[in-house]
C-alpha positions in Angstrom: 19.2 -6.6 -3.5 19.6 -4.6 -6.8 21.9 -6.0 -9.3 25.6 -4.8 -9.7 24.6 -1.7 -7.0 25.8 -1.7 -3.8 22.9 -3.5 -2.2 20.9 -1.1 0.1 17.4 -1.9 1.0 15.6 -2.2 -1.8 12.1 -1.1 -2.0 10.0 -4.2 -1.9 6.6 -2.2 -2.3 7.8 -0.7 -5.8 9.0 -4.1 -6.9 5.5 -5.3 -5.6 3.9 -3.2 -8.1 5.8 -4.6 -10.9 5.4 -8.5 -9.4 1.9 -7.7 -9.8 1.7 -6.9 -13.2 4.5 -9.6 -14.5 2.7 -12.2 -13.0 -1.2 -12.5 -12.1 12.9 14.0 -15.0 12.4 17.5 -14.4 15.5 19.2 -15.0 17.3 21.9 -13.4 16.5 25.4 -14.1 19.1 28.1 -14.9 17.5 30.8 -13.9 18.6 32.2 -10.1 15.9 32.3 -7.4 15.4 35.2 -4.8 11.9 33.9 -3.4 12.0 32.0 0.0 11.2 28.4 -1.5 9.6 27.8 2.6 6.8 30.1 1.3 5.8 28.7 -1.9 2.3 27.5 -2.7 1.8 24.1 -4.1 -0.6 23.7 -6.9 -2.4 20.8 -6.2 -4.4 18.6 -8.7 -5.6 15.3 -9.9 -2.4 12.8 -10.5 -1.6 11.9 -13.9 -0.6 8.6 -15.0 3.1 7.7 -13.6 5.7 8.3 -16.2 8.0 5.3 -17.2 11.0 6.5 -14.8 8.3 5.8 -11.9 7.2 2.2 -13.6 4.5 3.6 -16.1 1.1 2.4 -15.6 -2.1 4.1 -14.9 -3.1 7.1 -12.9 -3.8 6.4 -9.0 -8.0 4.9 -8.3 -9.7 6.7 -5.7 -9.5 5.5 -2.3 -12.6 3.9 -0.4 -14.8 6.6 -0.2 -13.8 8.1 -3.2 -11.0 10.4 -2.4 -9.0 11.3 -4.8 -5.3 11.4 -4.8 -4.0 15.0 -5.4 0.0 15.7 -7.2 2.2 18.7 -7.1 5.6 19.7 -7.4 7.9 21.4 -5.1 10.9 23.4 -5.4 14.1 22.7 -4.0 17.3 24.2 -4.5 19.5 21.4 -6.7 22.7 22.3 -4.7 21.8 23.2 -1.0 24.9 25.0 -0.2 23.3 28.2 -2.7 19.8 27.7 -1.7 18.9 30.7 -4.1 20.7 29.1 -7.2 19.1 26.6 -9.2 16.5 24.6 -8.6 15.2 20.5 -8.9 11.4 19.8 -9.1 10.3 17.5 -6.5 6.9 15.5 -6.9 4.7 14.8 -4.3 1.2 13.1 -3.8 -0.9 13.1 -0.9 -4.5 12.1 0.4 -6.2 14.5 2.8 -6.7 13.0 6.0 -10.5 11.2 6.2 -11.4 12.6 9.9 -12.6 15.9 11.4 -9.8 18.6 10.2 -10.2 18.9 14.3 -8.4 15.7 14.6 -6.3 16.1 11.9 -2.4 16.4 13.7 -0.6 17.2 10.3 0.8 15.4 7.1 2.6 11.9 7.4 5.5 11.8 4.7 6.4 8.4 3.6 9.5 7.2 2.3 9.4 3.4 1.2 13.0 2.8 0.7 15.4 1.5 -2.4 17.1 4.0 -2.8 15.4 4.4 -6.0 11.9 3.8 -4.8 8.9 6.4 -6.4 6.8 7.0 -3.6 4.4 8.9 -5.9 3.8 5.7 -7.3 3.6 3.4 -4.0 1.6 5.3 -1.6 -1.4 5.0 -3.5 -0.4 1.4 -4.6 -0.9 0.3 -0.7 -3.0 3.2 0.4 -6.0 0.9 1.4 -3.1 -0.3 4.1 -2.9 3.3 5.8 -6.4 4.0 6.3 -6.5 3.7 10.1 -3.8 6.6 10.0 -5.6 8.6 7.6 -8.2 9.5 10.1 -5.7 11.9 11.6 -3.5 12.4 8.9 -2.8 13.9 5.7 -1.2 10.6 3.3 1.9 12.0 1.6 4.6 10.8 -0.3 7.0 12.2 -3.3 9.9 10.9 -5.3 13.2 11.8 -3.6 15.8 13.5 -5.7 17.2 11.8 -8.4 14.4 9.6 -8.6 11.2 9.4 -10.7 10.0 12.8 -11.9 12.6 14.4 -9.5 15.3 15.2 -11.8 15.2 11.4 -12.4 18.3 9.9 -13.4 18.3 7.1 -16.3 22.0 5.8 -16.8 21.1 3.5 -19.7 18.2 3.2 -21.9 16.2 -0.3 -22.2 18.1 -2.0 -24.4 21.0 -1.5 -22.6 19.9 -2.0 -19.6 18.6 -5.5 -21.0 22.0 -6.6 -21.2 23.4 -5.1 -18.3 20.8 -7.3 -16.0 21.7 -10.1 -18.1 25.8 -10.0 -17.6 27.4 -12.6 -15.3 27.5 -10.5 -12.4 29.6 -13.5 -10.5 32.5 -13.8 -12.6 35.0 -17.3 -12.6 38.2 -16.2 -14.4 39.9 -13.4 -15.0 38.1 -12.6 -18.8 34.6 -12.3 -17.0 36.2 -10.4 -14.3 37.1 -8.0 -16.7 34.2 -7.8 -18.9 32.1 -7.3 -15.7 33.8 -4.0 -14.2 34.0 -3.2 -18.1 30.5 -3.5 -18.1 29.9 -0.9 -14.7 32.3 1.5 -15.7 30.3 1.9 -18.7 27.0 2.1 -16.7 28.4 4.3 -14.4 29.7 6.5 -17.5 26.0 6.6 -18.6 25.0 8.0 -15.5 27.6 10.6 -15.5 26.4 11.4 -18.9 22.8 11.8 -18.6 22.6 13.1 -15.0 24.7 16.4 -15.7 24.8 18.8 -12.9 22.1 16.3 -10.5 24.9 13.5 -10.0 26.7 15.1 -7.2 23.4 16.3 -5.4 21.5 13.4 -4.9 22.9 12.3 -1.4 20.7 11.4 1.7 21.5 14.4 3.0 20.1 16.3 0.5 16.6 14.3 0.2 16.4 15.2 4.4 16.8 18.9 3.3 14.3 18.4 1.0 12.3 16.8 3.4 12.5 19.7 6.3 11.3 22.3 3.3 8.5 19.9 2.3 7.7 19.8 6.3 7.5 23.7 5.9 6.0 23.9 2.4 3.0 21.7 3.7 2.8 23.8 7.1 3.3 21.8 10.1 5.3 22.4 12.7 7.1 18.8 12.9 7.4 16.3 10.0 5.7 13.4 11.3 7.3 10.8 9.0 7.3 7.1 8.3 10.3 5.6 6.5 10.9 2.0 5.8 14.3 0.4 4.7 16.1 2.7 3.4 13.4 5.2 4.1 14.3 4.3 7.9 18.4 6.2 6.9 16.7 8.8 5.1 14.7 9.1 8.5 17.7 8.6 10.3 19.9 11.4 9.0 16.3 13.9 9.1 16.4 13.6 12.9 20.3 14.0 13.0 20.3 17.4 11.1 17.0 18.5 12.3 16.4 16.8 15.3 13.9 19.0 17.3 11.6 19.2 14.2 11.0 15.5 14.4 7.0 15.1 15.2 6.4 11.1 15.8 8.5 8.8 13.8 7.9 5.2 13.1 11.7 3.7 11.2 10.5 -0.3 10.0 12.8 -2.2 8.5 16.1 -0.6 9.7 19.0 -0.2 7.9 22.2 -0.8 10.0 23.6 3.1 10.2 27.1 1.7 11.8 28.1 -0.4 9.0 30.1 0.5 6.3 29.0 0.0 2.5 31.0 -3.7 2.8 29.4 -4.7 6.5 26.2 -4.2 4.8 26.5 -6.5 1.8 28.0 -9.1 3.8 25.0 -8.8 6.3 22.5 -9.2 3.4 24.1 -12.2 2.8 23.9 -13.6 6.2 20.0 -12.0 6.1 19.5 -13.7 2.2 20.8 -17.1 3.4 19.1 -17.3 6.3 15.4 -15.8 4.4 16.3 -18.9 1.8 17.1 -21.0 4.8 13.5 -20.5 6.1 12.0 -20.8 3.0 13.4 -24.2 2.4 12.4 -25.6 5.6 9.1 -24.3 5.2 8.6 -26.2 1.9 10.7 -29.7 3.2 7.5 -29.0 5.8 4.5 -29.2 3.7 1.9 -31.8 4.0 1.9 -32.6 0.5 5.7 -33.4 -1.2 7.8 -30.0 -1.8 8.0 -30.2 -5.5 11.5 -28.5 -5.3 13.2 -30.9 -2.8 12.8 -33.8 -0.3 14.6 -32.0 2.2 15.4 -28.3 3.4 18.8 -29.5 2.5 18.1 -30.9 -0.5 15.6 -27.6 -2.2 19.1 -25.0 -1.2 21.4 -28.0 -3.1 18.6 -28.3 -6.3 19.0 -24.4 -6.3 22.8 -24.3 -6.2 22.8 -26.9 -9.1 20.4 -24.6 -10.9 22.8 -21.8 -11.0 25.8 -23.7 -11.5 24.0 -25.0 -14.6 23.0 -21.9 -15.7 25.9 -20.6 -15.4 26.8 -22.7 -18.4 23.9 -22.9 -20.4 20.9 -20.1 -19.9 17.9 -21.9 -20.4 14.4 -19.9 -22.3 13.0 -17.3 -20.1 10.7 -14.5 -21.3 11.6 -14.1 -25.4 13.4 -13.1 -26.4 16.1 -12.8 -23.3 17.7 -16.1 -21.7 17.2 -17.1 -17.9 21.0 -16.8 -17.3 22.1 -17.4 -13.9 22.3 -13.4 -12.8 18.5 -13.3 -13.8 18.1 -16.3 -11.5 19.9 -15.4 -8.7 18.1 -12.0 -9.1 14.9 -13.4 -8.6 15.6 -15.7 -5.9 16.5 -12.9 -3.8 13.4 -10.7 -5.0 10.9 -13.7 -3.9 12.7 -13.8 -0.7 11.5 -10.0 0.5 7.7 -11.6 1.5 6.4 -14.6 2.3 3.9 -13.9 -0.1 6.2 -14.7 -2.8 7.3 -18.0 -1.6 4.5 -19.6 -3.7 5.8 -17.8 -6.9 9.2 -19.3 -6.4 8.5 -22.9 -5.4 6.7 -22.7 -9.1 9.5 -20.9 -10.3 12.1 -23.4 -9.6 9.9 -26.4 -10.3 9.3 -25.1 -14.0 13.1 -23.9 -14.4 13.8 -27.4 -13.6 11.6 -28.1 -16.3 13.3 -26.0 -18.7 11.3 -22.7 -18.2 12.4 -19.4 -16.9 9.5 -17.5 -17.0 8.9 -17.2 -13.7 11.8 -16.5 -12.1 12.6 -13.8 -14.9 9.5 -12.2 -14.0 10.6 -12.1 -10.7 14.0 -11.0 -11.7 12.3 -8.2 -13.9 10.5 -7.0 -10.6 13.4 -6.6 -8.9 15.2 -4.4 -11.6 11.9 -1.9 -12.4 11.4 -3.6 -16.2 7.3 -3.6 -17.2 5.9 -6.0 -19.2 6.6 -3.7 -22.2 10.1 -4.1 -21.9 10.4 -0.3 -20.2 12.4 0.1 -17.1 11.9 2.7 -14.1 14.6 4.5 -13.3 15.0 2.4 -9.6 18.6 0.9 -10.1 19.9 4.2 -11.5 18.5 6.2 -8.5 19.9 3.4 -6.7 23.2 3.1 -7.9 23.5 6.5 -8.0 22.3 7.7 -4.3 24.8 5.0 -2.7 27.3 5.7 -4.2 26.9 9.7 -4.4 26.6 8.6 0.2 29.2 5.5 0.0 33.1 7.1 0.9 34.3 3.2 -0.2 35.5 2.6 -3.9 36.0 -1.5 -3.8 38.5 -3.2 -6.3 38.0 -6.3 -7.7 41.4 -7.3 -6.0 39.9 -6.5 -2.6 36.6 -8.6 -4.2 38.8 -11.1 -4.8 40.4 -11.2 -1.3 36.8 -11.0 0.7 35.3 -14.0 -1.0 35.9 -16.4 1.3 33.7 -14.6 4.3 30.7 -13.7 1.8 30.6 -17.5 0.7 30.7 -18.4 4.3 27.8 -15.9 4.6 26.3 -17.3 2.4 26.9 -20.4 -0.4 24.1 -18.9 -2.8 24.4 -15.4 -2.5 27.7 -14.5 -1.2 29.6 -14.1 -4.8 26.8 -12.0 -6.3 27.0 -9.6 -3.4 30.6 -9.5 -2.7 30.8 -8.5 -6.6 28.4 -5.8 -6.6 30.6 -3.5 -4.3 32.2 -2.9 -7.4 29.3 -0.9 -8.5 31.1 2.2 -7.3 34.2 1.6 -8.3 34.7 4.3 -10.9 32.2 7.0 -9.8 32.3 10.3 -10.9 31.2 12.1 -7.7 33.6 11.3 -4.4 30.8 9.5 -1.5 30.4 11.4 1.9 30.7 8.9 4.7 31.4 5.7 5.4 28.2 6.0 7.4 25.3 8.0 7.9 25.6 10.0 10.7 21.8 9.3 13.1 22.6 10.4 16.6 19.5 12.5 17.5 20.3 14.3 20.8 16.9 15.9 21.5 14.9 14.8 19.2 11.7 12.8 20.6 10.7 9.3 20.8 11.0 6.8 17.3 9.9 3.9 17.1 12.3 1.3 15.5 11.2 -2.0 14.3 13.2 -4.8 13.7 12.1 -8.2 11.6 13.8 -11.2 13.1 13.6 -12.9 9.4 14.0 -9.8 7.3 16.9 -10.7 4.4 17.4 -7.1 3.3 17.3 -4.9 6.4 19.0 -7.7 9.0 17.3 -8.1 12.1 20.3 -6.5 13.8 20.3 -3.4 12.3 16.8 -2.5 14.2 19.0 -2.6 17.8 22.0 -0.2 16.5 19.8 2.1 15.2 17.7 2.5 18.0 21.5 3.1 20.2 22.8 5.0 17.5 19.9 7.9 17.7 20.8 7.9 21.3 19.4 7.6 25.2 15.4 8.0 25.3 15.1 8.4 21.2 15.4 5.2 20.3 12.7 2.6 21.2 13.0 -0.9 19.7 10.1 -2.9 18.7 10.8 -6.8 18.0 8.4 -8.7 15.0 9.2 -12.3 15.0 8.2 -13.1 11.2 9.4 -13.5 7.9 10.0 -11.3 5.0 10.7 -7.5 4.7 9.3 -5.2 6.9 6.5 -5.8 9.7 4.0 -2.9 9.4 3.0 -4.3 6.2 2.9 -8.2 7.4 -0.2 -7.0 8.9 0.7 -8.2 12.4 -1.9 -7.4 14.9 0.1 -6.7 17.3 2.9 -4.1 15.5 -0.4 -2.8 13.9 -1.8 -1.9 17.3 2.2 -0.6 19.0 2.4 1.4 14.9 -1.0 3.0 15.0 -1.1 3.7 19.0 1.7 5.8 18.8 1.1 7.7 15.5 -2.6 8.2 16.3 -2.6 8.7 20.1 1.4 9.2 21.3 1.3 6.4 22.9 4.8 4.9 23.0 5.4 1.1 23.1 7.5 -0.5 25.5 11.1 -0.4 24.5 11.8 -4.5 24.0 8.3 -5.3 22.6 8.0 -8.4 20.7 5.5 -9.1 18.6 4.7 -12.8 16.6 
C-alpha cells in the first residue's frame, strides 16, 4: 500500500529487507544500435554491494554451500517500437542451479512485485527459501525498468521525500485538500524532471519485452517464471503477448487483471480491513490480556482514536521527524502484509499509546524504501511511476470527494487514505495505456495461480479472475487459507509441495486445491 501512489501490490519482501534492518540508474545511451540485442553475451561476475536506489546495504553472502551470486547487465532497447535505437541497462542476478547440469530444465526469473521492487536485491535476501528449486534451476532475478540500477527513476531526493511521506495524505477541509494534490503534482513534476526520456517507457508491457529478450539472452527455449503480486501482472501480460513461450509458471499473490485502477484501491480496502480485522481478533484471543484492547472491537476503536489524535497532534517518532497520522496509518498497513509482523505492531501501538512512535515509524519507513541512514530506494518512484505510465484513469479530487462514502464502508481505517491516493496520477506527464492489463493466454500452457484467503494487498478474489481471465485449461487455481501476503513464502507444506511438484516435476495440482 505505497503512500500517495495508486496502491498496487507492493513488494512485501523488499520492504522485509528494510523491516529487518529498522528493527532487530543507468541511463540511456545515444548512440544507435545495429547488433541483434537476442545475441548478446552477458558478462557475468561477483555482485557488488546494492546501490541506494535498490535500498543500499551490503553485497549478497553466499548461499549454503558456498555459491556465489553472479550480476550482469542486459541490454534492452529503451523504446521497443525502434528496437535498434537507444538502449536502457537492465541488471540481473542469478545463482546457477545446485543439481546435475543433466537435470538442470533452464533459468527461473523472479519478479517479487511492487511495482518498484529490486529483485537484484530480494532474490538473494530469501534465496535460502528457493533451494528445493535450485536443484533444477538457474535462480534469476533483475530490476525491471525504471527501477533500481535499470534506468532507475528517483522523483525526489531524501529530504524531500521526508516530507512528502510525512504530508496528511487524508485531507479534512478544503486547505489540506489543496495542499495535498499541491504536494503530488510537485512529486510527479520531479519525476518528469529527473526521468527524461525513461518516463513514458516504463509500462508492464515493456518489462514483459524485456523479459522475452532476457528469456533469449539466457538461452532457454521457454521463460519459466515465477511472479508474485504484482510480479503475477507482469506474468500476466508475458503470457498474453508471448503466450507459447511460457515454460511453467507459478502467479502467487494475484493481482485482480479486470479491475480498473479505482476497483483495486477499493478492494485493498476491503482486503486491509479485513487483514486488521483478523489481527484484532487474534490479539482480543490471547491467553494473556491484549495490551492494545479488551476486545477485537475494542483494539480497531484504540487505533481509530490513535489516528484521529494524531491527526491533531503528531506525537515523537524517530528524531528528528514526527509520527503524524500518515506515518501511522502507513505502518499499520505495512505490518498487516505477514503475520510475522503482528508482534511488531501490537508493541507498536502499545508504545504509541505511550507516547512513542518509533515503532510504527519504522514500520512506516519499511513500507516507503527509507534505511536507517535516512536514504530512500527508489521503490515508490518506480511505483508511482509504472502505474501510472499502465493506469488510462486520471482521478480528481471531486470524483475523491464523491467516492468516499463506499471506501469508508470498505473500510473505517483505511478507506480515506486509499480513496486519496488515486490522485497520485492526477497530473502525469505520460497518458496510461489501459484501464486493465490485457492476460488472456489462448495457448499458452498450464499456470498455476494462487490465491490467499487473508491476503490485504492482493485480495483473495483476484486469484479466481485471473485464473478465468488467462482462459480455459491455462488457468489452474490453488486456494491457501492463511494470513498475510502471499502463500509460497508462508511456508505452507502443502502449497510448498503443489509449488515445487509442478516446477520441479510438471506435475499440475488440481484446479480448486485448498491448502491450510
Amino acid at each position: 500500500m505505497p503512500t500517495q501512489s495508486q496502491p498496487r501490490a507492493t513488494a512485501l519482501a523488499a520492504a522485509t529487507l528494510l523491516l529487518s534492518a529498522t528493527l532487530a540508474a543507468c541511463g540511456g545511451s545515444d548512440d544507435s544500435k545495429d547488433e541483434d540485442l537476442s545475441a548478446q553475451k552477458l558478462s557475468w561476475k561477483d555482485c557488488p554491494a546494492p546501490d541506494a536506489a535498490e535500498g543500499g546495504g551490503s553485497a549478497p553472502s553466499p548461499l549454503p554451500g558456498g555459491a556465489e551470486w553472479q550480476c550482469a547487465t542486459m541490454k534492452a532497447p529503451l523504446d521497443w517500437s525502434k528496437p535498434k535505437g537507444d538502449t536502457i541497462d537492465i541488471a540481473l542476478i542469478k545463482a546457477d542451479t545446485s543439481g546435475d547440469k543433466a537435470d538442470r530444465i533452464g533459468s527461473l526469473v523472479f519478479n517479487f512485485g511492487g511495482p518498484g521492487g529490486s529483485g537484484v536485491t530480494t532474490l538473494p535476501a530469501f534465496g535460502e527459501d528457493y533451494t528445493k528449486l535450485r536443484t533444477r534451476y538457474d535462480l534469476v532475478s533483475f530490476d525491471p525498468r525504471g527501477v533500481g540500477r535499470s534506468a532507475g527513476i528517483r522523483c525526489e531526493d531524501d529530504e524531500q521525500l521526508d516530507a512528502y511521506f510525512q504530508q496528511d495524505a487524508t485531507p479534512d477541509d478544503e486547505a489540506e485538500r489543496k495542499k495535498l494534490v499541491e504536494n503530488v503534482k510537485g512529486f510527479n513534476s520531479g519525476c518528469e524532471k529527473n526521468a527524461g526520456k525513461t518516463l513514458p517507457h516504463v509500462r508492464t508491457t515493456d518489462a514483459a519485452r524485456d523479459m522475452d529478450l532476457m528469456r533469449q539472452v539466457l538461452g532457454d527455449d521457454k521463460l519459466h517464471y515465477f511472479g508474485i503480486s504484482y510480479g503475477t501482472e507482469l506474468g500476466g501480460v508475458y503470457a498474453h503477448l508471448f503466450p507459447k513461450k511460457v515454460g511453467r509458471a507459478v502467479f502467487d499473490a494475484v493481482v485482480d487483471p479486470t479491475e480498473t485502477a479505482e476497483q483495486g484501491s477499493l478492494g485493498q480496502a476491503k482486503g486491509f480491513q479485513l487483514a486488521l480485522d483478523n489481527f484484532a481478533k487474534d490479539c482480543a484471543s490471547q491467553v494473556e490480556d491484549c495490551p492494545v484492547g479488551d476486545t477485537a472491537q475494542d483494539v480497531k476503536d484504540r487505533i481509530a482514536k490513535l489516528l484521529k489524535d494524531l491527526d491533531a497532534k503528531p506525537i515523537p517518532g524517530l528524531p528528528p521527524r514526527e509520527l503524524t497520522q500518515t506515518a501511522a496509518t502507513n505502518g499499520i498497513a505495512q505490518s498487516l502484509y505477514s503475520k510475522d509482523f503482528w508482534p511488531y505492531l501490537t508493541q507498536g501501538l502499545e508504545e504509541a499509546y505511550d507516547g512513542d512512535g518509533k515503532i510504527l515509524m519504522s514500520l512506516s519507513d519499511s513500507m516507503n524504501g527509507r534505511n536507517e541512514d535516512g536514504e530512500y530506494s527508489n521503490i515508490q518512484s518506480a511505483n508511482v511511476s509504472i502505474n501510472c505510465a499502465d493506469d488510462k484513469a486520471r482521478y480528481t479530487p471531486q470524483y475523491v470527494d464523491e467516492k468516499l462514502p463506499a471506501f469508508r464502508e470498505a473500510s473505517p481505517l483505511f478507506g480515506d487514505y486509499l480513496a486519496w491516493g488515486m490522485v497520485s496520477c492526477t497530473d502525469w506527464a505520460v497518458e496510461g495505456q489501459a484501464d486493465h492489463p490485457d492476460v488472456s493466454a489462448a495457448g499458452a500452457p498450464p499456470i498455476v495461480v494462487i490465491g490467499n484467503t487473508g491476503d490485504p494487498a492482493t485480495p483473495y478474489e483476484g486469484a479466481r479472475k485471473m485464473a478465468r481471465a488467462l482462459g480455459k485449461g491455462v488457468g489452474v487455481e490453488l486456494t491457501y487459507k492463511g494470513q498475510g501476503h502471499g502463500a509460497y513464502d508462508s511456508k505452507n507444506r502443502c502449497v510448498r509441495d503443489a509449488v515445487d511438484g509442478y516446477l520441479l516435476r510438471g506435475t499440475v495440482p488440481e484446479a480448486g486445491t485448498v491448502c491450510s
